[in-house]
N, C-alpha and C positions, 0 to 999 in steps of 0.2 A: 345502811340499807341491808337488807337480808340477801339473799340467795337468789329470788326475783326479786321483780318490780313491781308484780302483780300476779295474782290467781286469779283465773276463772274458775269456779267450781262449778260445774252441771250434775245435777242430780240427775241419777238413771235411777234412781230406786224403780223395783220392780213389785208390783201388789196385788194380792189376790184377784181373781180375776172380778171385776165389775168395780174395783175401789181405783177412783181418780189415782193415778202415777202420772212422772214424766218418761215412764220406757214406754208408756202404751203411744204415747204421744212422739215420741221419732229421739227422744233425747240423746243417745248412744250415735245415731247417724251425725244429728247437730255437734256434738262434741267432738266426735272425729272428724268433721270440717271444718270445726272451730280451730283445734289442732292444729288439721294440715295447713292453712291459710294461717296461721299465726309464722310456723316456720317459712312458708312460702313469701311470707312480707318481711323477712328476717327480724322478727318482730318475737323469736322462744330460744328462750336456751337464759345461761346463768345471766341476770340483770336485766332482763328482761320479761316476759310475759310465759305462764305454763296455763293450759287447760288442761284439769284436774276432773277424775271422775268423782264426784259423789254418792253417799247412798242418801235418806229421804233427810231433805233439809227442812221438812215441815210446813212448807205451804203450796202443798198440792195443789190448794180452789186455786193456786194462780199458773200451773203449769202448761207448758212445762217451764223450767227455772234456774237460772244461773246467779250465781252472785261474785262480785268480784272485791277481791281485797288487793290492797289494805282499806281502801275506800268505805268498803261493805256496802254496797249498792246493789239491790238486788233487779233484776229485770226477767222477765218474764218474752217470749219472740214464739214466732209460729214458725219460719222457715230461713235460711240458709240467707238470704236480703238481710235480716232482722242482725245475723249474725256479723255478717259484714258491715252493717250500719254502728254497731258498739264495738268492733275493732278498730274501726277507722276513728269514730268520735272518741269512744272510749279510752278505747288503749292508746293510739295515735295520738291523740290532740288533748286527752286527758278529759272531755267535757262527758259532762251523764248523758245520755240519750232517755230524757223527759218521755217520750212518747210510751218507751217499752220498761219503762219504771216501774215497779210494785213499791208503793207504799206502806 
């Protein structure tokens, strides 16, 4: 096992203005609750889980977007519910959360 157990990557890439990003869309705020709520459930740190910033992972039409490894599961969430719904299934209990899926 490496160093985690898992990444979250969030894309904040940031884009001219009028071109679909996930910074226009809240991602920077999502990430840093993703963040604090992963150490809050002692759930970050070595062997465990980090949220990683990203720049554009290229699929804007689904943002905004996280993907998480090693799995490579990428999902797509509107708010801070969405976030907590794939820490507790995801990270926690290890299952994909199907609903906030991008295929």
């Amino acid at each position: 096992m490496g160093f985690y157990q898992r990444h979250l990557f969030f894309c904040v890439n940031q884009r001219e203005q009028g071109k679909d990003c996930c910074s226009a869309l809240g991602a920077q705020a999502v990430r840093d609750y993703a963040k604090k709520r992963l150490k809050e459930l002692g759930l970050s740190g070595e062997g465990k889980a980090r949220a990683n910033m990203a720049g554009c992972l290229g699929r804007c039409e689904h943002g905004p977007v996280l993907v998480v490894y090693p799995e490579q599961i990428w999902y797509t969430y509107l708010d801070k519910e969405d976030i907590d719904e794939i820490i507790e299934q995801h990270i926690q209990q290890g299952k994909v959360v199907e609903r906030l899926k991008i295929k």
